[in-house]
Backbone as XML, in Angstrom:
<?xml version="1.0"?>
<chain id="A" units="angstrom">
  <residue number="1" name="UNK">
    <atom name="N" x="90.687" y="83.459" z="111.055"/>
    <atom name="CA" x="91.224" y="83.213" z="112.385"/>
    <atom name="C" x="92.739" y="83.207" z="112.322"/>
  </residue>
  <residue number="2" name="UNK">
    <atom name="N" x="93.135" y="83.447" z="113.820"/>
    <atom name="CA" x="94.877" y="83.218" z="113.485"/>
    <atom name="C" x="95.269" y="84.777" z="113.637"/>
  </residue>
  <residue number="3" name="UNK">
    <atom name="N" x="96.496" y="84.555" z="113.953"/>
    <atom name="CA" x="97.525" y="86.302" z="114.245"/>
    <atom name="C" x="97.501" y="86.886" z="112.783"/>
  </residue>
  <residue number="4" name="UNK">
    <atom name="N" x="97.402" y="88.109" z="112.517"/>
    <atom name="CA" x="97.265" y="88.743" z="111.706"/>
    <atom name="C" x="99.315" y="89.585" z="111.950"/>
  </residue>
  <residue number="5" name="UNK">
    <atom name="N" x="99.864" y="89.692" z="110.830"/>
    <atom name="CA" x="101.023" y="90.158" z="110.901"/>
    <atom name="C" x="100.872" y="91.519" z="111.363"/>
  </residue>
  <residue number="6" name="UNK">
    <atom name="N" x="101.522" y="92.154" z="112.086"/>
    <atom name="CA" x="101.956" y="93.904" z="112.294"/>
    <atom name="C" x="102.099" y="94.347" z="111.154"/>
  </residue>
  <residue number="7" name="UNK">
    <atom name="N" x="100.852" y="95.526" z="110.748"/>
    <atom name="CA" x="100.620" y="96.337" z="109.688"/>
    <atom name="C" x="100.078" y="96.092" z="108.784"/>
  </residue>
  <residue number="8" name="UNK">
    <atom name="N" x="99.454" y="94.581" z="108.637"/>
    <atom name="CA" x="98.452" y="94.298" z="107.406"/>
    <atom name="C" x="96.612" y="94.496" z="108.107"/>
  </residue>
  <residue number="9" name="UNK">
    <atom name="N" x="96.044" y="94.721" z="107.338"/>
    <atom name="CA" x="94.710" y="94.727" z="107.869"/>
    <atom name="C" x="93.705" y="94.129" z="106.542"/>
  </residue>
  <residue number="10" name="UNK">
    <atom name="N" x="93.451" y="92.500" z="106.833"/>
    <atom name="CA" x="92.924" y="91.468" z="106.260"/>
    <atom name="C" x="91.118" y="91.823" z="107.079"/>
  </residue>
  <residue number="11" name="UNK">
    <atom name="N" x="89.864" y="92.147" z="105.864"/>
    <atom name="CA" x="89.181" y="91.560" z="106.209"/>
    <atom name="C" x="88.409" y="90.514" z="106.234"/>
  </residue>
  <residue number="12" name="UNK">
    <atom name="N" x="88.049" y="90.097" z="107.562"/>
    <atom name="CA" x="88.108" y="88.582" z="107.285"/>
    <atom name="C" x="86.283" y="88.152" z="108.047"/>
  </residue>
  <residue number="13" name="UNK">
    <atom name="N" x="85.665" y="87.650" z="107.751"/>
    <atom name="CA" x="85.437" y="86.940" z="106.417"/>
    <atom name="C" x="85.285" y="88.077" z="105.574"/>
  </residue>
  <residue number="14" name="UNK">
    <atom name="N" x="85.704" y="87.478" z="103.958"/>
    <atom name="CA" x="85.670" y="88.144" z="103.276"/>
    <atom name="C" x="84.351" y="88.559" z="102.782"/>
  </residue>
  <residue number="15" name="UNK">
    <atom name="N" x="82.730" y="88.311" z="103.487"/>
    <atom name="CA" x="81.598" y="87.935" z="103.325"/>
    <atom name="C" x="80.819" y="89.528" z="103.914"/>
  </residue>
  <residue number="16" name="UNK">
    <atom name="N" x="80.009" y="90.004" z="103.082"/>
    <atom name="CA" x="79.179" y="90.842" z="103.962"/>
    <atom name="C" x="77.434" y="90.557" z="104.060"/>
  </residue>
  <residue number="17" name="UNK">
    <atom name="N" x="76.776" y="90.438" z="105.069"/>
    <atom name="CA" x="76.234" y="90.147" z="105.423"/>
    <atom name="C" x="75.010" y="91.845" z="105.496"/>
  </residue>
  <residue number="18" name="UNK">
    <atom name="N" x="73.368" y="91.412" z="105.010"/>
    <atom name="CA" x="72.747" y="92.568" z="104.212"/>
    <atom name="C" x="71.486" y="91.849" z="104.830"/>
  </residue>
  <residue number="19" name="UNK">
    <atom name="N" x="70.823" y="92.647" z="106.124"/>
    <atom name="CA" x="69.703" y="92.665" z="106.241"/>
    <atom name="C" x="68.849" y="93.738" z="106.200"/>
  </residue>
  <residue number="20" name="UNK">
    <atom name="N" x="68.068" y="93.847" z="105.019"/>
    <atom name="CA" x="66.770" y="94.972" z="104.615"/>
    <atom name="C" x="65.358" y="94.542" z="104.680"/>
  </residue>
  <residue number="21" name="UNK">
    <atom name="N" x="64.727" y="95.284" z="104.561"/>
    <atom name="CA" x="63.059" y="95.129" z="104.998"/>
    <atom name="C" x="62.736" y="95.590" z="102.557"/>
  </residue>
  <residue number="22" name="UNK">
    <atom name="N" x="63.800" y="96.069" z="102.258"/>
    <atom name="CA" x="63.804" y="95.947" z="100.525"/>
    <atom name="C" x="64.371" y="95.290" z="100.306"/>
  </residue>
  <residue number="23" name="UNK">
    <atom name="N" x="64.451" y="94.490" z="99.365"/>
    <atom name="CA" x="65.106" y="93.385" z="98.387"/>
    <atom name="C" x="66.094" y="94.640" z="97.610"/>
  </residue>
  <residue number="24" name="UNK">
    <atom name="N" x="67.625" y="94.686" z="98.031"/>
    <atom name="CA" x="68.246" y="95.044" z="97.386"/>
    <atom name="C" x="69.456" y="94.027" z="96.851"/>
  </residue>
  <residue number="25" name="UNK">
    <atom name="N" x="70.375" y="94.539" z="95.817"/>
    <atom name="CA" x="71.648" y="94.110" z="95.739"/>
    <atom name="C" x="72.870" y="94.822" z="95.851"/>
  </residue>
  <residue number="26" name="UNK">
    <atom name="N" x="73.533" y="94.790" z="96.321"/>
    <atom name="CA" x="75.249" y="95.562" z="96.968"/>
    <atom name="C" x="75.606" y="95.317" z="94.919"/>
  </residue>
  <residue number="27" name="UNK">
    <atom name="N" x="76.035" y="96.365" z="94.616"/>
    <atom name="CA" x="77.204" y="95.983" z="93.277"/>
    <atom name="C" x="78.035" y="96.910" z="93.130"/>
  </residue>
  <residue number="28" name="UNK">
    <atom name="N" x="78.951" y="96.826" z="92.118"/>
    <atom name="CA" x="79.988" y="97.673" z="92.291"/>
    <atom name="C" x="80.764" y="97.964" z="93.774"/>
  </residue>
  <residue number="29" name="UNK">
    <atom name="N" x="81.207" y="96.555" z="93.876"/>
    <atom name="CA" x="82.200" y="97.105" z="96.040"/>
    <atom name="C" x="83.254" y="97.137" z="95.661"/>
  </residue>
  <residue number="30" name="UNK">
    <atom name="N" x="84.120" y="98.455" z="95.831"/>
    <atom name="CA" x="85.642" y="98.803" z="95.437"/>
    <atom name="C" x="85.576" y="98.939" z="96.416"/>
  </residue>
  <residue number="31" name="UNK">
    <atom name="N" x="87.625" y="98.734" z="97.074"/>
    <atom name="CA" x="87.602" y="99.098" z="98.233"/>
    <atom name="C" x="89.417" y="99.740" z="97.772"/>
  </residue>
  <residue number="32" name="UNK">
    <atom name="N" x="89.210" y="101.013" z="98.275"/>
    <atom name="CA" x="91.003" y="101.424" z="97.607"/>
    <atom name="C" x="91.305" y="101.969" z="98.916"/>
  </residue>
  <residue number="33" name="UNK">
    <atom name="N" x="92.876" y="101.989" z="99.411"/>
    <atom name="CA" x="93.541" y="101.974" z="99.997"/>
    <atom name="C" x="94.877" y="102.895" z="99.540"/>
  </residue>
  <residue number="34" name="UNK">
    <atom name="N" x="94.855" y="104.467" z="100.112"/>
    <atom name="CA" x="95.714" y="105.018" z="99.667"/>
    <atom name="C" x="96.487" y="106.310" z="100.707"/>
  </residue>
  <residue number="35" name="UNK">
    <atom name="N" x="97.969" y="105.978" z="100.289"/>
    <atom name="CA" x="98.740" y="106.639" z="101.632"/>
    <atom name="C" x="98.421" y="107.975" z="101.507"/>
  </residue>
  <residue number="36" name="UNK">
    <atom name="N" x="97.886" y="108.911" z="103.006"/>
    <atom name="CA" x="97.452" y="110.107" z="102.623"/>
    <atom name="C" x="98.600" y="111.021" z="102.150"/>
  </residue>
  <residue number="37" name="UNK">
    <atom name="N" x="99.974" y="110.704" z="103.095"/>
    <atom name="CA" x="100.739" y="111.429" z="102.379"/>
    <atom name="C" x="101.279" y="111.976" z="101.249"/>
  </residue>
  <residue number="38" name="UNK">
    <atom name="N" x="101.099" y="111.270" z="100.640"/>
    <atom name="CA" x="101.679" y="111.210" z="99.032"/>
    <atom name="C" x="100.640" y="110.712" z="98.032"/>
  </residue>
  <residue number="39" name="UNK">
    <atom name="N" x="99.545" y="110.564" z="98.560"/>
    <atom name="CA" x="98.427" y="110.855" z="97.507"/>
    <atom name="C" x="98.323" y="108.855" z="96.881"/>
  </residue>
  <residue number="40" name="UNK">
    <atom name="N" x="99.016" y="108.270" z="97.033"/>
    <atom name="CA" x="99.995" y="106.838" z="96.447"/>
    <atom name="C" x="98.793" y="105.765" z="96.522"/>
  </residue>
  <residue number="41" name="UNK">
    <atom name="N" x="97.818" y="105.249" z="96.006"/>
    <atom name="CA" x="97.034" y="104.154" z="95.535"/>
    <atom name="C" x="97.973" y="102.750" z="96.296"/>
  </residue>
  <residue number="42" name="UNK">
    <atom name="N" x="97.862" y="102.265" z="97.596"/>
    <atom name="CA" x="98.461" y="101.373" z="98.202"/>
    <atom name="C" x="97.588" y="100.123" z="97.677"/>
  </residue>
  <residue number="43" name="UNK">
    <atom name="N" x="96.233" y="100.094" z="97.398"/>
    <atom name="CA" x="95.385" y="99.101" z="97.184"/>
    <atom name="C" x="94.266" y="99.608" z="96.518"/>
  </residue>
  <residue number="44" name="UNK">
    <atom name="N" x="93.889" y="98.856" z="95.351"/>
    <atom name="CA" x="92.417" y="99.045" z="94.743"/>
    <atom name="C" x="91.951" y="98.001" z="94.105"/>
  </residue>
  <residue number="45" name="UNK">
    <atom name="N" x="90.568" y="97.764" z="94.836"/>
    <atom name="CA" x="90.702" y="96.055" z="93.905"/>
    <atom name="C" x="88.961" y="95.929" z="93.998"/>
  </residue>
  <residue number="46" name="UNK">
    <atom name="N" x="88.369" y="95.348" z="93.035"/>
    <atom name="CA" x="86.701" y="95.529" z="93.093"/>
    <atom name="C" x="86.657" y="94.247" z="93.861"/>
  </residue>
  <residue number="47" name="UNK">
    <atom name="N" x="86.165" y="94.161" z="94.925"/>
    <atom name="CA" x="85.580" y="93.643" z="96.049"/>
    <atom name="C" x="84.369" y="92.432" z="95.489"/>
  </residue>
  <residue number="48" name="UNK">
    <atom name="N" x="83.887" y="92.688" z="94.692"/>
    <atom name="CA" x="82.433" y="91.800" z="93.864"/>
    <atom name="C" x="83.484" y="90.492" z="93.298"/>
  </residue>
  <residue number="49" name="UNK">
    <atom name="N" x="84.348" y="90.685" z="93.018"/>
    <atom name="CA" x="84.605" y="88.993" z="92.610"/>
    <atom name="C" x="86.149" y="88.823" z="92.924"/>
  </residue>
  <residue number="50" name="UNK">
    <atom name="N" x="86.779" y="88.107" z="93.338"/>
    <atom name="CA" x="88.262" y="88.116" z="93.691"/>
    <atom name="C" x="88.125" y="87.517" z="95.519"/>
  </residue>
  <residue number="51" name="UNK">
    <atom name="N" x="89.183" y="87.112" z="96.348"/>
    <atom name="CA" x="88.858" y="86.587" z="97.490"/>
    <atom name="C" x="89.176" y="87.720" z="98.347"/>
  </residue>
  <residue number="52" name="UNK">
    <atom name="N" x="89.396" y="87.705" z="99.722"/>
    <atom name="CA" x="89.977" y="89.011" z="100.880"/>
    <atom name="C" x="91.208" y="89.316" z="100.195"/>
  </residue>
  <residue number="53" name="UNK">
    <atom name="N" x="90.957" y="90.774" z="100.054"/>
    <atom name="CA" x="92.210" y="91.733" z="99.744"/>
    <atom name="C" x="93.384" y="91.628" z="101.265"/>
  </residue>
  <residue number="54" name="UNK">
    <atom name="N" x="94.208" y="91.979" z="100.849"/>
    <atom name="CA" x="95.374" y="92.668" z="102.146"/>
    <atom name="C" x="96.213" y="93.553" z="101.951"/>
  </residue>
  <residue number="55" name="UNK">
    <atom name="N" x="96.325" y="94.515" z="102.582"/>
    <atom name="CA" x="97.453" y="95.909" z="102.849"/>
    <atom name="C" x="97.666" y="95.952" z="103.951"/>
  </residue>
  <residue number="56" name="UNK">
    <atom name="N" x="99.350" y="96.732" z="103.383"/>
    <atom name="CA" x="99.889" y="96.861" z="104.662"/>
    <atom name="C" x="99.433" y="98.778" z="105.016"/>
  </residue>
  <residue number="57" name="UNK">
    <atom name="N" x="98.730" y="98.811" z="106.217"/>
    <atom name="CA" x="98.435" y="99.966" z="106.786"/>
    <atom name="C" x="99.112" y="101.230" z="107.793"/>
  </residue>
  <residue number="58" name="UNK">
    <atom name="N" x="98.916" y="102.257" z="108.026"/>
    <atom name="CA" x="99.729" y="102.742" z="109.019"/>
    <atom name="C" x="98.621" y="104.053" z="109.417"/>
  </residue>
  <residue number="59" name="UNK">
    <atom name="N" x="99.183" y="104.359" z="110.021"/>
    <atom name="CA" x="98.521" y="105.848" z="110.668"/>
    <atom name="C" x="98.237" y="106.949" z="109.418"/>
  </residue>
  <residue number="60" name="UNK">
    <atom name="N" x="99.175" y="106.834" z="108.236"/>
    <atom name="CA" x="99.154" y="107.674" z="107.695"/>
    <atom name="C" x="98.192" y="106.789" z="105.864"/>
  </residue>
  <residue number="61" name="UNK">
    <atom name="N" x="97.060" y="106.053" z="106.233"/>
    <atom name="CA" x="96.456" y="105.735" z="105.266"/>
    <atom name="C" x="95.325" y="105.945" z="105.648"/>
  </residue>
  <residue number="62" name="UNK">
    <atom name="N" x="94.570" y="106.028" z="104.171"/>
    <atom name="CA" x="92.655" y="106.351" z="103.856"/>
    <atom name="C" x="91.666" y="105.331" z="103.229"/>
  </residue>
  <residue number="63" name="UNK">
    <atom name="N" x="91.126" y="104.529" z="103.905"/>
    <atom name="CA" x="90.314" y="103.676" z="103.581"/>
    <atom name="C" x="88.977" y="103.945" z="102.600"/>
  </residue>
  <residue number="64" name="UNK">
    <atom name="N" x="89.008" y="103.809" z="101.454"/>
    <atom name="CA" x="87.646" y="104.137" z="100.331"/>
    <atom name="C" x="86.951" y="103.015" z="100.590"/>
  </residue>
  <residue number="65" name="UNK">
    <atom name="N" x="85.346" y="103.173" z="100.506"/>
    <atom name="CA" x="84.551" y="101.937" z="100.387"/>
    <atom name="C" x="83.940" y="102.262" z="99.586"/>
  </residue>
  <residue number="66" name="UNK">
    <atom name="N" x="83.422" y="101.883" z="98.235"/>
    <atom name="CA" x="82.172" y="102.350" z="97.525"/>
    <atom name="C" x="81.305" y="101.288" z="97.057"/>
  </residue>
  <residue number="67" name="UNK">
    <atom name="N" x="80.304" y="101.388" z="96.933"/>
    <atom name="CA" x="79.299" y="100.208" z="96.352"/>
    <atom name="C" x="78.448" y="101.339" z="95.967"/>
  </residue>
  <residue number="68" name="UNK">
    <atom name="N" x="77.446" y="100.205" z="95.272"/>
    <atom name="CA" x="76.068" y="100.965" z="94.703"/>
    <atom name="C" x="75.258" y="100.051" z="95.191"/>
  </residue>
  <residue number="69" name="UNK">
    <atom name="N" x="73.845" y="100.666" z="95.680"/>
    <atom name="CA" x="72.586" y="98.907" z="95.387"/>
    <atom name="C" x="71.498" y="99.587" z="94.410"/>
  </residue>
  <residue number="70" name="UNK">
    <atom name="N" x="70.639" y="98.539" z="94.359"/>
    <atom name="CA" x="69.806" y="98.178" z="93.284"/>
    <atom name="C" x="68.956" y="97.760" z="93.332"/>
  </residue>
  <residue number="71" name="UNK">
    <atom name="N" x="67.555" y="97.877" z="92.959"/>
    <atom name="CA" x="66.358" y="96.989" z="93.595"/>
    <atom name="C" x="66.262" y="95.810" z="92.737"/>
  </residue>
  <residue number="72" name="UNK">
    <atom name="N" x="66.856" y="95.713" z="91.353"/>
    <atom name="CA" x="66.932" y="94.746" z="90.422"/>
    <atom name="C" x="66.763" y="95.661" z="89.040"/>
  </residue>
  <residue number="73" name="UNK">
    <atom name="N" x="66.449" y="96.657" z="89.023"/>
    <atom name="CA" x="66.027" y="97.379" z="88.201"/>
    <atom name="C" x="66.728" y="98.580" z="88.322"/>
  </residue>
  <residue number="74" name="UNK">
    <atom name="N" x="66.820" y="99.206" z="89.120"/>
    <atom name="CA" x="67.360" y="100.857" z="89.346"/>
    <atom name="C" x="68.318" y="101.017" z="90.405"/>
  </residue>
  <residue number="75" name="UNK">
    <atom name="N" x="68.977" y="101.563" z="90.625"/>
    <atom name="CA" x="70.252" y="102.190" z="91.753"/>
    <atom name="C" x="68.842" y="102.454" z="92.675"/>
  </residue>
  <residue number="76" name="UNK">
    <atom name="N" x="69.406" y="102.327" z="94.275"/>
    <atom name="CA" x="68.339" y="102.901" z="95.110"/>
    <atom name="C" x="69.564" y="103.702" z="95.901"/>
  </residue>
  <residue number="77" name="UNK">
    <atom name="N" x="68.534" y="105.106" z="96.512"/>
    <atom name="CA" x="68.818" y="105.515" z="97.593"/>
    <atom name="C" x="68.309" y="105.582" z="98.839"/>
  </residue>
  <residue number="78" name="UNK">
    <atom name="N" x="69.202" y="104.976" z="99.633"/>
    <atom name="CA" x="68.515" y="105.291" z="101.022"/>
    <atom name="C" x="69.037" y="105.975" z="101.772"/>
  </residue>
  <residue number="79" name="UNK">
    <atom name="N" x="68.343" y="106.165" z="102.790"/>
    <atom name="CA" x="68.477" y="107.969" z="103.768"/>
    <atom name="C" x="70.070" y="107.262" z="104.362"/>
  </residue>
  <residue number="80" name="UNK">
    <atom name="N" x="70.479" y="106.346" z="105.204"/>
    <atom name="CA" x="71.700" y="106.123" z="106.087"/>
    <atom name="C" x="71.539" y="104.477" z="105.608"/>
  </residue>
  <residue number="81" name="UNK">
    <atom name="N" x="73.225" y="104.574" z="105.403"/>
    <atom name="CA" x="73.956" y="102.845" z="105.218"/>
    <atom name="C" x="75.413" y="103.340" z="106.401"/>
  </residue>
  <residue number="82" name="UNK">
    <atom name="N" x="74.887" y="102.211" z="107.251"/>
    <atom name="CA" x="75.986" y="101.806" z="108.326"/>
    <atom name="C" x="77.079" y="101.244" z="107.699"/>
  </residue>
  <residue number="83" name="UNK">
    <atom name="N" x="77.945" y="101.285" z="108.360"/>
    <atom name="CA" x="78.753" y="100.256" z="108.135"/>
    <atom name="C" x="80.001" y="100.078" z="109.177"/>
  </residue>
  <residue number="84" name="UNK">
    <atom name="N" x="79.755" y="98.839" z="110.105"/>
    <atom name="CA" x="80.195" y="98.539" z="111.243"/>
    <atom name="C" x="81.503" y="97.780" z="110.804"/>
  </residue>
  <residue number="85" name="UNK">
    <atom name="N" x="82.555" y="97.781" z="111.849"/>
    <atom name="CA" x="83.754" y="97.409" z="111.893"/>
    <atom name="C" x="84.078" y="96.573" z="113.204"/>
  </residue>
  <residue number="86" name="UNK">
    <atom name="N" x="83.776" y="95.428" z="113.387"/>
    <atom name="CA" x="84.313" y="94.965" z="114.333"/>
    <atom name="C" x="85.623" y="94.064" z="114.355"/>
  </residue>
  <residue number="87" name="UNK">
    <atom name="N" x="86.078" y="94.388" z="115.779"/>
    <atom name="CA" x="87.857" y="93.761" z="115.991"/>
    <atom name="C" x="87.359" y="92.633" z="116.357"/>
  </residue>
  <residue number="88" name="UNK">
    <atom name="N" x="88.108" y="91.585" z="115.759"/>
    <atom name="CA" x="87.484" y="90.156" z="115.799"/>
    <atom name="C" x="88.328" y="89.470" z="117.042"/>
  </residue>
  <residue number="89" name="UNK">
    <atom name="N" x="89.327" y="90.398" z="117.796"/>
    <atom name="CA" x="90.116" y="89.835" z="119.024"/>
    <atom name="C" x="89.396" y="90.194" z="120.082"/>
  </residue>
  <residue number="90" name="UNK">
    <atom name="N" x="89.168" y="91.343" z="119.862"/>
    <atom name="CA" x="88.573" y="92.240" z="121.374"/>
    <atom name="C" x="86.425" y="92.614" z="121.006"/>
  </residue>
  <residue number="91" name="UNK">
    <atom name="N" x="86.343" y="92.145" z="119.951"/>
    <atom name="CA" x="84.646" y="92.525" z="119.889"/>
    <atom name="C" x="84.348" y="94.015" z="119.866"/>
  </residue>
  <residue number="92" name="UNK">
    <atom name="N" x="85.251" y="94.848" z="119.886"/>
    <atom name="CA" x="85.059" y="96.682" z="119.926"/>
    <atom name="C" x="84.446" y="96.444" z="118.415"/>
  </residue>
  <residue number="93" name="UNK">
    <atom name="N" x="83.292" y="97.732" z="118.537"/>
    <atom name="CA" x="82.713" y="97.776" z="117.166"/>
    <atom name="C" x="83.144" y="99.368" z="117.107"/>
  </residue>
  <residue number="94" name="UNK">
    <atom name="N" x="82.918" y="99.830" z="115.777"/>
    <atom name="CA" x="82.919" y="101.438" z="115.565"/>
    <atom name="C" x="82.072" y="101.384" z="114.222"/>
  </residue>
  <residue number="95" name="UNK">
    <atom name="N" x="81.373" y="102.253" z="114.251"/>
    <atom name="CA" x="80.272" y="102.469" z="113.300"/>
    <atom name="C" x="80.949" y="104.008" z="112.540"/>
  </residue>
  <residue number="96" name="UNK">
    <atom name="N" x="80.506" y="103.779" z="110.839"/>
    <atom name="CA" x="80.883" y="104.826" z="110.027"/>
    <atom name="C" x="79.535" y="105.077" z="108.952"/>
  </residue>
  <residue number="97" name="UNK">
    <atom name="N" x="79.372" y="105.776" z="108.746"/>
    <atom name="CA" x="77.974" y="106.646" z="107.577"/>
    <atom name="C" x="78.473" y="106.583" z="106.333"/>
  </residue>
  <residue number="98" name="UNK">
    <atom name="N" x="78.135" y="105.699" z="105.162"/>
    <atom name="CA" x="78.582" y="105.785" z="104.604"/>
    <atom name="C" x="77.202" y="106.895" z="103.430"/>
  </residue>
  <residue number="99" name="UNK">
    <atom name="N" x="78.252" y="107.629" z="102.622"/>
    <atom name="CA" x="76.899" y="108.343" z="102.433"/>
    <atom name="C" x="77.194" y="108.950" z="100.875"/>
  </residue>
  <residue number="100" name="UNK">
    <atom name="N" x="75.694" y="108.816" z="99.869"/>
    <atom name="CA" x="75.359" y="108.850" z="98.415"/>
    <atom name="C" x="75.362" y="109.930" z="97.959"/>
  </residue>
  <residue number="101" name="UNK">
    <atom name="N" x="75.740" y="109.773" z="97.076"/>
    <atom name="CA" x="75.995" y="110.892" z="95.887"/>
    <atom name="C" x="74.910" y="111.220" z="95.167"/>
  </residue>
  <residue number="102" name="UNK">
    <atom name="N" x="74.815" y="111.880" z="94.058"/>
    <atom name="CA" x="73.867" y="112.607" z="93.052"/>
    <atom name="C" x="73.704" y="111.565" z="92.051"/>
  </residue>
  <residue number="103" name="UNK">
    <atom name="N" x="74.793" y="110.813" z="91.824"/>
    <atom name="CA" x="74.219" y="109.446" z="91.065"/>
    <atom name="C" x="74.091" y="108.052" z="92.112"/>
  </residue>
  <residue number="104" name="UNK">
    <atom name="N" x="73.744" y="108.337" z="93.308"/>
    <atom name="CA" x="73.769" y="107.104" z="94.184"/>
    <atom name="C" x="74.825" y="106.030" z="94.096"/>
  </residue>
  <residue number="105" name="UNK">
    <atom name="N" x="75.828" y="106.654" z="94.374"/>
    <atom name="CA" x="76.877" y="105.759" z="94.761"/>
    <atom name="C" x="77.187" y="106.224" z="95.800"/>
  </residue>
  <residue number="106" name="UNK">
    <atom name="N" x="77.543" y="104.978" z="96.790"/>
    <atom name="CA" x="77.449" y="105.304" z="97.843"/>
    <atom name="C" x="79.223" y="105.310" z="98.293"/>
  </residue>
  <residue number="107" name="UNK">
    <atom name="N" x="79.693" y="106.129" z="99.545"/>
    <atom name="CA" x="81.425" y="106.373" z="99.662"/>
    <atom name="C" x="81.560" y="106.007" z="101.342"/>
  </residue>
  <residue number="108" name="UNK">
    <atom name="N" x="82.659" y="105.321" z="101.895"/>
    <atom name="CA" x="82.796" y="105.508" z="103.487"/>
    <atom name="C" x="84.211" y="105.726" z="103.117"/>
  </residue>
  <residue number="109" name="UNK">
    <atom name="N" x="84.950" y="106.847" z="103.487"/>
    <atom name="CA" x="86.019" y="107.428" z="103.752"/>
    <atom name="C" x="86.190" y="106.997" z="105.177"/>
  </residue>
  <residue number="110" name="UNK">
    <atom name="N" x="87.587" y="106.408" z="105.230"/>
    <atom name="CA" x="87.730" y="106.517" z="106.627"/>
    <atom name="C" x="89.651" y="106.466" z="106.867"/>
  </residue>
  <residue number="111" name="UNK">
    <atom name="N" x="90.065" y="107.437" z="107.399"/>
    <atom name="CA" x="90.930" y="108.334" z="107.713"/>
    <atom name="C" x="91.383" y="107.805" z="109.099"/>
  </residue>
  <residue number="112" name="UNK">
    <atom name="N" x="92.447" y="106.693" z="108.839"/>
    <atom name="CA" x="92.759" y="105.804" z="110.112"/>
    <atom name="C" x="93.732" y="106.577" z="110.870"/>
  </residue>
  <residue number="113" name="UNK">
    <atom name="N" x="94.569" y="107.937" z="110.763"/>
    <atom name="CA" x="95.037" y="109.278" z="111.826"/>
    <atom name="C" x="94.107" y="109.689" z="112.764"/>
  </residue>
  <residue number="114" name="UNK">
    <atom name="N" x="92.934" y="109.736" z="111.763"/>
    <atom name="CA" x="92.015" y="110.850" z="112.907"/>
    <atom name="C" x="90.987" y="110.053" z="113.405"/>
  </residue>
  <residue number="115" name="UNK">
    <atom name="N" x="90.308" y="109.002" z="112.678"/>
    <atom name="CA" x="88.988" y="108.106" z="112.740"/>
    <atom name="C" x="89.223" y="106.814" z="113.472"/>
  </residue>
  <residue number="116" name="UNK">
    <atom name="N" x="90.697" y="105.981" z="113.167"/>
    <atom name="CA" x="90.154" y="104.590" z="113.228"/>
    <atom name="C" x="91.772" y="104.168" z="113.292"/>
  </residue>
  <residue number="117" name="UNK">
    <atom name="N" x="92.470" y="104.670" z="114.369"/>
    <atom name="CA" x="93.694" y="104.610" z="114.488"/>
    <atom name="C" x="93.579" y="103.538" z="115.537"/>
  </residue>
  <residue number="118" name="UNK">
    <atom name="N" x="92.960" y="103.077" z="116.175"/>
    <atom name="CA" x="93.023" y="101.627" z="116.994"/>
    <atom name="C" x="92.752" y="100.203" z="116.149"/>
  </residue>
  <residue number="119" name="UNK">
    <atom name="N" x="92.287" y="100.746" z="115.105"/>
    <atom name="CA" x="91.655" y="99.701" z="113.973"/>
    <atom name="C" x="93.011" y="99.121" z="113.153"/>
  </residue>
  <residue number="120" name="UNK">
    <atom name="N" x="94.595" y="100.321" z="113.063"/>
    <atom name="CA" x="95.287" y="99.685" z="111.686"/>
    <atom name="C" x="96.006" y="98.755" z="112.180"/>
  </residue>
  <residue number="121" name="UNK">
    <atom name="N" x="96.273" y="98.150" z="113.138"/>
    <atom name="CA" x="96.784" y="96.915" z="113.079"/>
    <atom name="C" x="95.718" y="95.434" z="113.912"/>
  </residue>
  <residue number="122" name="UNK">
    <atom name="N" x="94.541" y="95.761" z="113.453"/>
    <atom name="CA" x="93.258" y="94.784" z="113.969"/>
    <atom name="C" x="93.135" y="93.765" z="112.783"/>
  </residue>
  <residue number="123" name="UNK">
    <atom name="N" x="92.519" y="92.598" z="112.933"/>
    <atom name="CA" x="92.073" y="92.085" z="112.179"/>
    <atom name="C" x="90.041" y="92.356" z="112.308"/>
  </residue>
  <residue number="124" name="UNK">
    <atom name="N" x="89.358" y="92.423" z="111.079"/>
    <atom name="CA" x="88.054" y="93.100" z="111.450"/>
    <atom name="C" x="87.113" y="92.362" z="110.623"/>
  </residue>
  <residue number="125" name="UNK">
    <atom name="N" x="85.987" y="92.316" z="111.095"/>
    <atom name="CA" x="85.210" y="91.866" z="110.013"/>
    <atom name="C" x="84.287" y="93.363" z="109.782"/>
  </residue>
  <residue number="126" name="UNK">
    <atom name="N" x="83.592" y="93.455" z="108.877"/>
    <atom name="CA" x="83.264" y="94.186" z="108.018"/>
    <atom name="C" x="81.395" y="93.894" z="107.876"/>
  </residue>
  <residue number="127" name="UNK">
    <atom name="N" x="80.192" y="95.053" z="108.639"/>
    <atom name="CA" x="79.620" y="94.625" z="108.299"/>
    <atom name="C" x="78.075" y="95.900" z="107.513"/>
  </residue>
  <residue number="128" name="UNK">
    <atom name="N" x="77.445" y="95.817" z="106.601"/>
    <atom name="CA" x="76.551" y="96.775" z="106.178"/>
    <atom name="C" x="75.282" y="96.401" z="106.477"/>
  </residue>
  <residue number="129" name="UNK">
    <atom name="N" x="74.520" y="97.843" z="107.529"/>
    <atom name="CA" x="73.333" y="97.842" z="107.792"/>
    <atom name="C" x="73.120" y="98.790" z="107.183"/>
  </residue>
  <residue number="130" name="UNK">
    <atom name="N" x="71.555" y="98.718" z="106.073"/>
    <atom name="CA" x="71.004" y="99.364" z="105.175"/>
    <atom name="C" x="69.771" y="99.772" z="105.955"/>
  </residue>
</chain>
């Protein structure tokens, strides 16, 4: 809660919240943050243990999300993982696909120029439907 400074984008709670009809587990959550212009690693930090990250954002940055899940035993794939963004001032949601690879890791690119340019100066919570 509370004003979020011009140009940082804190998500807050730092908590994600996982309702499935499978018993999975989220592991491996990186979340990197890098200016498209110049290619420049603004943020990278594994998400699984450490508290809410913060960067400062602009029009011209690319949001990475990656995780893997797991049934306890094996990486799983499933057909579509959501992953909703809501502005915690105004309640606007925007939904993104985040989507698996050949070794099931899963990626949400999101490209705040073209995708999610009302989002870089929001404060948001962060949420995954599997």
């Amino acid at each position: 809660t509370g004003t979020v400074p011009q140009g940082f984008m804190v998500p807050s709670p730092a908590t994600f919240r996982v309702k499935v009809v499978l018993p999975v587990t989220v592991e491996t959550v990186n979340l990197k943050i890098v200016d498209v212009d110049d290619n420049r690693a603004m943020l990278s930090t594994d998400l699984s243990s450490g508290g809410p990250p913060s960067a400062k954002v602009d029009l011209s940055s690319r949001l990475t999300y990656e995780f893997t899940l797991t049934d306890g035993t094996a990486k799983v794939a499933l057909h579509q993982v959501f992953v909703r963004f809501t502005n915690t001032q105004t309640a606007q949601t925007v939904y993104f696909i985040a989507q698996a690879d050949l070794n099931k890791r899963y990626t949400l690119d999101v490209n705040f120029r073209t995708a999610a340019a009302k989002w870089v100066y929001a404060l948001v919570s962060v949420c995954m439907l599997l």
